[in-house]
N, C-alpha and C positions, 0 to 999 in steps of 0.2 A: 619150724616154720609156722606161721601163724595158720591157722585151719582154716578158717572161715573165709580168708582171702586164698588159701588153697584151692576151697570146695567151689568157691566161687568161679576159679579162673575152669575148675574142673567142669563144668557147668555151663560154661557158655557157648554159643552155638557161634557158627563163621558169619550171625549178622554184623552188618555196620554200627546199630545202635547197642547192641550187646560189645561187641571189640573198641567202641567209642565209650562206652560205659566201663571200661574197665582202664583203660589209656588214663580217662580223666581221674576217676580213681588216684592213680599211681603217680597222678601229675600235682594232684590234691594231698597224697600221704608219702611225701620222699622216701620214707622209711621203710616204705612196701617194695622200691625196686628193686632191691636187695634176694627178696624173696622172690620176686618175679622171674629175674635173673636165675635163681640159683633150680626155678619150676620149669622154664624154661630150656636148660643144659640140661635137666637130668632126664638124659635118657632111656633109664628105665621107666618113669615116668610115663603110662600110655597116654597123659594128657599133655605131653611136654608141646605139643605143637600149638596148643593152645596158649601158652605162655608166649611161643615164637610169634605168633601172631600179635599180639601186645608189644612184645620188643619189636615187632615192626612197626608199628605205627611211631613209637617213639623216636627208633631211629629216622626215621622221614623225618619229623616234626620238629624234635628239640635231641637230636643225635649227640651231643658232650654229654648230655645226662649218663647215656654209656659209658663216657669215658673209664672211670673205676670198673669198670666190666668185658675192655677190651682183651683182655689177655683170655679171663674165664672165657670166653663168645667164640676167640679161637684157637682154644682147646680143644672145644666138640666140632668144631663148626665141621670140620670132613668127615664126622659118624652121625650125623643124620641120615635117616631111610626115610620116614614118613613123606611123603607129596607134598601135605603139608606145608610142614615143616620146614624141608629144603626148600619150597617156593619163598617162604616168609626168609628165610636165614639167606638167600641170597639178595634179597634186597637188603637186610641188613648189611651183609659184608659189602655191597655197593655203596649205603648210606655212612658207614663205617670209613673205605679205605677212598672216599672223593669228599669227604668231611675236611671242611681247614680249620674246625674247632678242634680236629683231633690229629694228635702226631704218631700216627703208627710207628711200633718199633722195627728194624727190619726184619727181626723173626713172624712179626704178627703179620707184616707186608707179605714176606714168601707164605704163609700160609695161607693168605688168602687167595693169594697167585695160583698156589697148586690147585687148592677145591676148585677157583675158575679155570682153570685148566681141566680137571676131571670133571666137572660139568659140564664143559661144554664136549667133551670126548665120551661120556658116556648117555644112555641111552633116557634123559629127563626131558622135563615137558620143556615147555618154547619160554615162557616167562625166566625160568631161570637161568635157561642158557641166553635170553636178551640181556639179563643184567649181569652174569658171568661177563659175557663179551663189552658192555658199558665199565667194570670197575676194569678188566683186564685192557683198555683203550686208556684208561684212566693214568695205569698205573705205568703206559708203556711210555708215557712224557720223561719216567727217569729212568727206566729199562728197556732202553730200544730191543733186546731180543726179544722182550713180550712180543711188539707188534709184529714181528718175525712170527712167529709161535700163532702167533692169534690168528693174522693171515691165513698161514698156510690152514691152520684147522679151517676154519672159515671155507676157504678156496676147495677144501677138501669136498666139505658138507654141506655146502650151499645147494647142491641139483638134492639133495633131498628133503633137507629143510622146509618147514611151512613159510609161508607169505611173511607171517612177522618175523619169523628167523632172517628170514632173506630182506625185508624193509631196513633192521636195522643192520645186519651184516653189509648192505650197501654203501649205509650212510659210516661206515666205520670204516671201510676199504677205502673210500672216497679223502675222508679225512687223513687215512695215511700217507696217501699221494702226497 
């Protein structure tokens, strides 16, 4: 792995013009996503969430560039710990599996199903369980038992839930009707 775009990514703090300075970067030298990618998944890696944060922004922005990286993404994508982390990697799996530039395979689709399923069942902040519940609404158009599944959790965990858990848990209950 190249060092200097290593040390780099190792180095940057969760501003905007430091995570926008690295995006453009990566958006400028194709050949670096590769490494980004691979800084990103590696979990032993104690900077790897800072990499996740860059594949965030990409995925939002210009998400095919992933493409060649969909399978590596959900390989790790349910052994993330870091807060982090799992905040950034589930906008990814959101920007990832409601992408029509890209064709999940159906292994890549259940896995992203299950992590949104264990995120929103276990005990993470509100951001990730809103975009858990957004790809998991997403994906229930061709798996009617998601919205089954999603529901019921929902229905479960809503009296405890914060305000944005319950804003968009509304508007997705609403939609299933």
């Amino acid at each position: 792995m190249n060092a200097t775009f290593s040390d780099q990514l190792s180095k940057i703090n969760a501003s905007t013009e430091n995570r926008n300075r690295m995006r453009d970067f990566v958006l400028q030298h194709p050949e670096s996503l590769k490494e980004l990618i691979a800084f990103g998944t590696d979990l032993t890696n104690k900077n790897h969430h800072k990499g996740v944060w860059i594949i965030e922004m990409l995925a939002e922005h210009q998400t095919e560039l992933l493409s060649p990286f969909v399978n590596q993404i959900c390989q790790t994508i349910s052994e993330y710990k870091n807060d982090s982390a799992i905040r950034g990697i589930s906008r990814v799996a959101y920007f990832l599996g409601t992408s029509k530039m890209i064709n999940l395979t159906n292994s890549q689709r259940e896995k992203l199903t299950e992590i949104c399923l264990d995120w929103l069942i276990r005990d993470e902040r509100v951001a990730c369980k809103v975009y858990a519940m957004r790809t998991l609404q997403h994906f229930s158009k061709k798996e009617p038992w998601i919205a089954e599944e999603l529901k019921d959790i929902i229905s479960r965990d809503y009296t405890h839930q914060s305000a944005g858990y319950k804003a968009v848990a509304r508007k997705i209950l609403k939609n299933e009707q």
